[in-house]
N, C-alpha and C positions, 0 to 999 in steps of 0.2 A: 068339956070333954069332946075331943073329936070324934066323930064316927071312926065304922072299919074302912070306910072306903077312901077318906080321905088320910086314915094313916098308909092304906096301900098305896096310893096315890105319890104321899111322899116318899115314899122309901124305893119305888119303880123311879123314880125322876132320881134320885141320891142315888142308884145302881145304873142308871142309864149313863147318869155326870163319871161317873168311877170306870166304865168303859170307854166314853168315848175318849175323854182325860190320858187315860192310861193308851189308847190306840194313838193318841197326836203326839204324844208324849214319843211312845215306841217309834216312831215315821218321824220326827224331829231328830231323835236322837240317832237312827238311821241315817240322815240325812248328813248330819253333822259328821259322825265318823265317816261317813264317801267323802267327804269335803276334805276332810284333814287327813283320809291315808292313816286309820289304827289298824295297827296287825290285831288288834285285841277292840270287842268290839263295845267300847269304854260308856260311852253315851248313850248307846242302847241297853246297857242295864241301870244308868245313874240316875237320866230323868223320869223311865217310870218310877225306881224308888221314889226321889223324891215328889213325885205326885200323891203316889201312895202316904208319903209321910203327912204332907198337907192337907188330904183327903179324913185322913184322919182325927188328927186335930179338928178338922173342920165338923166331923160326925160326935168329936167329944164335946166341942162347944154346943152344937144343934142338940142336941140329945141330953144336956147336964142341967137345963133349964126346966 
């Protein structure tokens, strides 16, 4: 059984990855639409979804064990 401190521990590191992910993500895909000229600003809503998607998955496999 884990302590509380080290499940706080993980879960601050699992919320920290899901911020910074989601920031690099948002500033890539910023990056990307200047590059290519979208009137519509296409990549800054697709890669954070799919980070968010992956993040997930990733919390369902960590968490199902």
């Amino acid at each position: 059984m884990q302590s509380n401190k080290q499940v706080l521990l993980q879960y601050a590191g699992l919320a920290t990855q899901l911020f910074v992910s989601l920031g690099i993500a948002a500033y890539a895909g910023y990056w990307i639409d200047k590059y290519f000229i979208h009137s519509f600003p296409l990549f800054v809503w697709l890669l954070p979804m799919i980070v968010l998607v992956a993040l997930i998955f990733k919390i369902i496999k960590d968490t199902s064990k």
